[in-house]
SEKOLSE-518317 format. One record per residue (C-alpha): x, y, z; residue number from 1. Coordinates in pm, whole numbers, m for minus. Example, Ala and Ser with C-alpha at 12.3 -4.5 7.8 and 13.67 -1.06 7.14 Angstrom:
# residues 2
{rec {1230,m450,780},1}
{rec {1367,m106,714},2}
# end
This chain:
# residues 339
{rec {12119,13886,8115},1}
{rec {11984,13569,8279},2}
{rec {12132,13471,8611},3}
{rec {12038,13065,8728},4}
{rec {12086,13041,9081},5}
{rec {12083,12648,9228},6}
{rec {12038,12581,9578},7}
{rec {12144,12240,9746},8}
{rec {11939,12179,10050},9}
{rec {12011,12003,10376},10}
{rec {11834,11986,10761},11}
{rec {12040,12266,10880},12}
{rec {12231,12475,10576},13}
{rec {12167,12525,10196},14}
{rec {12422,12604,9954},15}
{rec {12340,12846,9640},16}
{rec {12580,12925,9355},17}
{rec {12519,13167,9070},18}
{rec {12584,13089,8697},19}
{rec {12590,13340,8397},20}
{rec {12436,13234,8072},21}
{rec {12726,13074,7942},22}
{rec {12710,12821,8282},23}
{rec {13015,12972,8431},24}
{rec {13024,13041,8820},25}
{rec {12984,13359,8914},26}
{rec {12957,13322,9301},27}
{rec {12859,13087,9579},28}
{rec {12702,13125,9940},29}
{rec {12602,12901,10211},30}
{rec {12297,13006,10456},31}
{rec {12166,12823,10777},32}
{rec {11790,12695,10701},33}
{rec {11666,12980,10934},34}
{rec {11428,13323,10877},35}
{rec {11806,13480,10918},36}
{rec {11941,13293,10625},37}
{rec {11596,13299,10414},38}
{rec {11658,13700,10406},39}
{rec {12046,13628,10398},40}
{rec {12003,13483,10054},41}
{rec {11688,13706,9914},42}
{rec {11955,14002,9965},43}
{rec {12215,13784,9816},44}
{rec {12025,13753,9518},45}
{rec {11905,14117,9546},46}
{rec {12300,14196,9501},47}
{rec {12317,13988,9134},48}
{rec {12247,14218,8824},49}
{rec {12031,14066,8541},50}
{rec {11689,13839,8584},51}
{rec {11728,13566,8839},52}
{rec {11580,13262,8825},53}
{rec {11627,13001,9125},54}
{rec {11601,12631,9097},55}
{rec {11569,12448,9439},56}
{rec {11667,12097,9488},57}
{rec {11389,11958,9782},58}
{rec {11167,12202,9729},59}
{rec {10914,12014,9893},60}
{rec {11137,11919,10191},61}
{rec {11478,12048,10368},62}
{rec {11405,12320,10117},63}
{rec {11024,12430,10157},64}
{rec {11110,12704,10377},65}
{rec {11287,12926,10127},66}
{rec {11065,12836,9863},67}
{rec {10800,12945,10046},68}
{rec {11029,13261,10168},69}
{rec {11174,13375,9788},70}
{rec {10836,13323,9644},71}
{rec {10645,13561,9866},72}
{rec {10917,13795,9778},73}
{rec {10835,13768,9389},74}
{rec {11164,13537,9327},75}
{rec {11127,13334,9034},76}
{rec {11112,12974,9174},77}
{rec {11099,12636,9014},78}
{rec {11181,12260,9183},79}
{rec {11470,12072,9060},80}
{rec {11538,11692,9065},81}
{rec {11757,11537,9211},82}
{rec {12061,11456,9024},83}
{rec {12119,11158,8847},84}
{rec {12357,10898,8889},85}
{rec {12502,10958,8547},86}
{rec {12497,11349,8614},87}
{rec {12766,11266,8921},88}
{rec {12986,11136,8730},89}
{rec {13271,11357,8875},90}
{rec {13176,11280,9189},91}
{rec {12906,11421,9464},92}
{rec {12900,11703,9657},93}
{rec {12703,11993,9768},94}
{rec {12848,12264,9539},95}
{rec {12839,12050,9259},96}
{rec {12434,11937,9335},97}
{rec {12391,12332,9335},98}
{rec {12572,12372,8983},99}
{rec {12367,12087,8877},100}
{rec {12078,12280,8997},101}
{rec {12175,12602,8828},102}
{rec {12254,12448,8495},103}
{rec {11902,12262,8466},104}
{rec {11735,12593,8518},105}
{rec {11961,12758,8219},106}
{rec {11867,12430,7990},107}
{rec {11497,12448,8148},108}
{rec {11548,12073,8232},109}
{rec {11390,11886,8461},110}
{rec {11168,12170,8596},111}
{rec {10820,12217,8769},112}
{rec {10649,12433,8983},113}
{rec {10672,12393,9337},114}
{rec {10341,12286,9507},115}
{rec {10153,12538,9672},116}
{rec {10151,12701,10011},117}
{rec {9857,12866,10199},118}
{rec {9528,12720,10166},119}
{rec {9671,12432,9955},120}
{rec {9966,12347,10200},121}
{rec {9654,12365,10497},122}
{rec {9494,12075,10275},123}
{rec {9808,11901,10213},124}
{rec {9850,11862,10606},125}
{rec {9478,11776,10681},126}
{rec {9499,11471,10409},127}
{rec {9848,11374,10624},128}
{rec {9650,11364,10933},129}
{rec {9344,11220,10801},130}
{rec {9555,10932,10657},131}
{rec {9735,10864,10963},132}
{rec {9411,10834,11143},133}
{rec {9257,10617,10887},134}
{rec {9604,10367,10877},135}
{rec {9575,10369,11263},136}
{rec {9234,10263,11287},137}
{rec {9281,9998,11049},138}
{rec {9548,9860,11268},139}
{rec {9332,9838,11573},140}
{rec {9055,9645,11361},141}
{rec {9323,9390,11264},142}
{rec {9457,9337,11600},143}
{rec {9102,9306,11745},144}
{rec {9026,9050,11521},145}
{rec {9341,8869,11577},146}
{rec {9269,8877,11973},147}
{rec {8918,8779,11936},148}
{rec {9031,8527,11739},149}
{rec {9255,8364,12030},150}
{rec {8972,8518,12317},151}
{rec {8848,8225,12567},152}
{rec {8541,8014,12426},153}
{rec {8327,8160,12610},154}
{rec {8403,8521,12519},155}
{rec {8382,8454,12219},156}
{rec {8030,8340,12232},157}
{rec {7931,8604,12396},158}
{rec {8078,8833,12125},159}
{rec {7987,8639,11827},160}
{rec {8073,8605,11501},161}
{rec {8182,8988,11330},162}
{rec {8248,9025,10949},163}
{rec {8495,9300,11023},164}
{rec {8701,9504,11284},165}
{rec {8402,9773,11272},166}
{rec {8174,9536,11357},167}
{rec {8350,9324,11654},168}
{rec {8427,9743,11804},169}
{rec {8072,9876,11833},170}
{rec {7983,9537,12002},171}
{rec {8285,9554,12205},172}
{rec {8273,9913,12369},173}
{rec {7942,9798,12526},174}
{rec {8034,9510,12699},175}
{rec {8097,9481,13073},176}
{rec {8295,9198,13216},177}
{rec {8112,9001,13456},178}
{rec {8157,8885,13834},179}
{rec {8181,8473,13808},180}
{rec {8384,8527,13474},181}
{rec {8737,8414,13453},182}
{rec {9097,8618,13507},183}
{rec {9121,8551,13151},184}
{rec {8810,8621,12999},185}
{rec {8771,8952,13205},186}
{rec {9110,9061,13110},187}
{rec {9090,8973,12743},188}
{rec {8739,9148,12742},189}
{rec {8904,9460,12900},190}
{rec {9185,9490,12582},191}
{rec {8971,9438,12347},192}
{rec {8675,9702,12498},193}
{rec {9006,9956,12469},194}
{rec {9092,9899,12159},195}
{rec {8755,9893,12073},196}
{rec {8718,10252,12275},197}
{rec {9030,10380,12053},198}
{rec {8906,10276,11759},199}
{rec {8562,10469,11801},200}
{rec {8815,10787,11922},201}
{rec {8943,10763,11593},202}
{rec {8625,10741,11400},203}
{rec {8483,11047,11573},204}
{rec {8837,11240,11452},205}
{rec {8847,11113,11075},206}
{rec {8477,11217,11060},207}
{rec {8637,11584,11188},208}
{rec {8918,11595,10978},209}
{rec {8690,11487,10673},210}
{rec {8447,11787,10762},211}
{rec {8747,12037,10746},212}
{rec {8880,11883,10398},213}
{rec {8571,11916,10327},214}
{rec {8503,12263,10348},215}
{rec {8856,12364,10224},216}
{rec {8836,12194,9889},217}
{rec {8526,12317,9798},218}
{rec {8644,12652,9878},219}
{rec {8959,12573,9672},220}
{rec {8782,12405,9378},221}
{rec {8428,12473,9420},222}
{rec {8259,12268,9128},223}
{rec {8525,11938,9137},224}
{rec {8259,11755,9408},225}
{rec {8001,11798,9149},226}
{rec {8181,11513,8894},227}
{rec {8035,11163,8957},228}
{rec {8275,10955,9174},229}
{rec {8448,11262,9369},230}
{rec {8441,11289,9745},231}
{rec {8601,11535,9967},232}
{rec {8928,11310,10024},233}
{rec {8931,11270,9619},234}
{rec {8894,11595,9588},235}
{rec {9144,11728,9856},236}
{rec {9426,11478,9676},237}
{rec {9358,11602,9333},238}
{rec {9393,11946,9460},239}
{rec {9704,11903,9694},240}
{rec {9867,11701,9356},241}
{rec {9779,12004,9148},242}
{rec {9769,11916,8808},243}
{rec {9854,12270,8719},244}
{rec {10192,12198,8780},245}
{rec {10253,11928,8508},246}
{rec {10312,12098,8141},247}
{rec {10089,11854,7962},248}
{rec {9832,11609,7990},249}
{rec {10051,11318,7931},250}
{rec {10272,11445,8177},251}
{rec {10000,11444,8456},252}
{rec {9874,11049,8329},253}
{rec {10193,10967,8353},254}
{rec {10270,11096,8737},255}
{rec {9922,10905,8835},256}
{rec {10007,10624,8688},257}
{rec {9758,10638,8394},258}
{rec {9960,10661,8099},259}
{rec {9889,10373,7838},260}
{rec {10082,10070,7759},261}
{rec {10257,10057,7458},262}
{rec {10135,9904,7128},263}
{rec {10428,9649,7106},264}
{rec {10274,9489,7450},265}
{rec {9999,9402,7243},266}
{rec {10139,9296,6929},267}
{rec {10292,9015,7210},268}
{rec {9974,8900,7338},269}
{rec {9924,8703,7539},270}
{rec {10195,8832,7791},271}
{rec {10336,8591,8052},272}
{rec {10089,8580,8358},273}
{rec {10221,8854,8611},274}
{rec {10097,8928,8958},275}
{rec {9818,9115,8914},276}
{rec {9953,9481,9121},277}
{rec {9895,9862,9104},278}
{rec {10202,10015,9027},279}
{rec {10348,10239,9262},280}
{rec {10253,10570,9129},281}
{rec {9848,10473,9032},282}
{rec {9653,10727,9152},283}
{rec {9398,10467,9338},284}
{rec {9114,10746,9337},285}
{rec {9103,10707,8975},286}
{rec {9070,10333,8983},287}
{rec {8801,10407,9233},288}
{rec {8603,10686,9056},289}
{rec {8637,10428,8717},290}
{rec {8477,10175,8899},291}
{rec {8181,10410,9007},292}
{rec {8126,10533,8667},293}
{rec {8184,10177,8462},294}
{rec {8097,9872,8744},295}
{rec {8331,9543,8726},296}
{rec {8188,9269,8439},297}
{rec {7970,9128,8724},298}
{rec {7724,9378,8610},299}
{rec {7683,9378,8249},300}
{rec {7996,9552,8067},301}
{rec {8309,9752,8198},302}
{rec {8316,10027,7907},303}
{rec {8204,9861,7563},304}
{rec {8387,10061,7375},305}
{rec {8750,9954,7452},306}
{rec {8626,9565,7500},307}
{rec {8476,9567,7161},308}
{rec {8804,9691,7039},309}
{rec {8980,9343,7147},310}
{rec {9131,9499,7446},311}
{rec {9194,9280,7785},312}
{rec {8973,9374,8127},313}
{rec {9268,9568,8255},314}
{rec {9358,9743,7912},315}
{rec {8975,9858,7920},316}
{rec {8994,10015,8289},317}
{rec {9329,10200,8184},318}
{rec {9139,10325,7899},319}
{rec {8861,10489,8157},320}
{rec {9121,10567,8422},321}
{rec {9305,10780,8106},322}
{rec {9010,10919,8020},323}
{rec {8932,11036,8354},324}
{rec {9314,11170,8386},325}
{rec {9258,11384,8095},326}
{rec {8925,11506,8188},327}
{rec {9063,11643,8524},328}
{rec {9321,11819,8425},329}
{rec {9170,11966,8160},330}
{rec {8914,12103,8444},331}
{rec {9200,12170,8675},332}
{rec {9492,12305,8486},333}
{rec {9279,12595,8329},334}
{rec {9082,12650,8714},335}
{rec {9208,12927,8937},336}
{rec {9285,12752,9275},337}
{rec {9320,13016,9492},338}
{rec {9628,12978,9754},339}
# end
């Protein structure tokens, strides 16, 4: 007999409850979201008769500590989303989130694999540094510009004219203010040489963590840097998204934001002029690798194929960016990652 345990996380407790087969409630327990209460609950579970299978809600969050915990103890895990607004109908709280939980896993609804740990949670945390490095930096470039911008005249002239915020640093971090300067000047010339200083700090550790991600994903996924258009940070993201998890190819198009339009769009053509936007879930290292392997209409075609076929610019890069999709996780989903 099956057993469907769901677990309602929080910061500082989870609740589980235990369903039969039939979806009726066979008993509940609330843990503290310590070691204590990982093993707590692993005995709990120990204690049911019949196959359990346990379907976390946060997996990747307030619950990624037991995941990690019941999995390493051969627990059958999967992720559960969150509830619905029309699933609360009777109301919200945390023993009904946990029945909620517990029922998807009997109906096998609304299930994936939680992402990995080990090597692929090590990669997962480089990419959150590297990012935050790379967001910083470009920060300090905009402000420099913005207070070179404003600088005194003559600063300014002794700066010059920069393109961008890389530029105006390395020319920054070896000036030296000078003796019959100004208060001003001399002042403004110190900011900017720190910022300038900072920014170069932050160079020297995104070329660091990019080494590291580096190394990891090509231990992870040894032949993915060989494709035309992948990088290490490419190739770290693809990993740390693992397309393994996702039970189809449409299924992993339509998480990166590659899936295609549908045909009555373009039985409506031409569709009202729209802002011209990603959408929220693009994978943009698709978009980037599509560029690489089909250049913008500037140089002779995009993909011929898809144009010839009457389709707009941006239908014809979806096409490639699906393409691409596919083509990865066909590579992916059927590759060993070690973990």
């Amino acid at each position: 007999m099956m057993i469907a345990v769901g677990v309602d996380t929080h910061k500082h407790q989870h609740l589980a409850v235990a369903v039969d087969a039939l979806g009726q409630l066979l008993t509940e327990i609330t843990i503290t979201a310590t070691l204590a209460g990982y093993r707590e609950l692993l005995a709990w579970i120990s204690s049911l008769e019949g196959e359990v299978r346990v379907g976390i809600e946060g997996a990747g969050s307030y619950g990624a500590g037991l995941c990690e915990h019941l999995q390493d103890n051969g627990v059958t895990v999967f992720e559960v989303e969150r509830p619905r607004r029309r699933e609360r109908r009777t109301g919200k709280s945390d023993r009904l989130d946990a029945l909620l939980a517990a029922k998807k896993v009997l109906a096998d609804d609304g299930l994936s694999t939680p992402r990995g740990h080990g090597k692929r949670l090590a990669l997962q945390m480089l990419l959150v540094a590297y990012r935050s490095v790379i967001s910083e930096r470009s920060r300090l470039y905009n402000q420099l510009q913005a207070l070179h911008v404003g600088a005194p005249g003559t600063l300014r002239e002794r700066v010059g004219p920069a393109r961008n915020g890389a530029t105006l640093a390395r020319r920054l971090t070896g000036m030296r203010t000078r003796p019959n300067a100004s208060l001003q000047e001399n002042t403004t010339l110190q900011v900017l040489r720190d910022i300038a200083n900072r920014t170069r700090a932050l160079d020297t550790q995104a070329a660091a963590y990019t080494r590291q991600i580096d190394a990891l994903a090509r231990e992870l996924a040894p032949t993915l840097m060989d494709e035309p258009g992948v990088g290490p940070i490419c190739a770290a993201k693809l990993i740390a998204f693992n397309p393994a998890r996702f039970r189809s190819e449409a299924a992993f198009a339509r998480a990166n934001g590659t899936a295609p339009a549908t045909s009555v769009l373009r039985q409506n053509r031409p569709p009202p002029p729209q802002p011209r936007r990603r959408p929220p879930n693009q994978h943009s290292d698709l978009h980037d690798r599509a560029l690489t392997l089909h250049p913008p209409p500037t140089q002779p075609h995009l993909h011929p194929t898809p144009r010839e076929e009457g389709k707009t610019k941006r239908e014809a890069m979806r096409s490639v960016k699906r393409y691409l999709s596919r083509d990865l996780y066909n590579k992916l989903a059927n590759t060993p990652l070690t973990t």
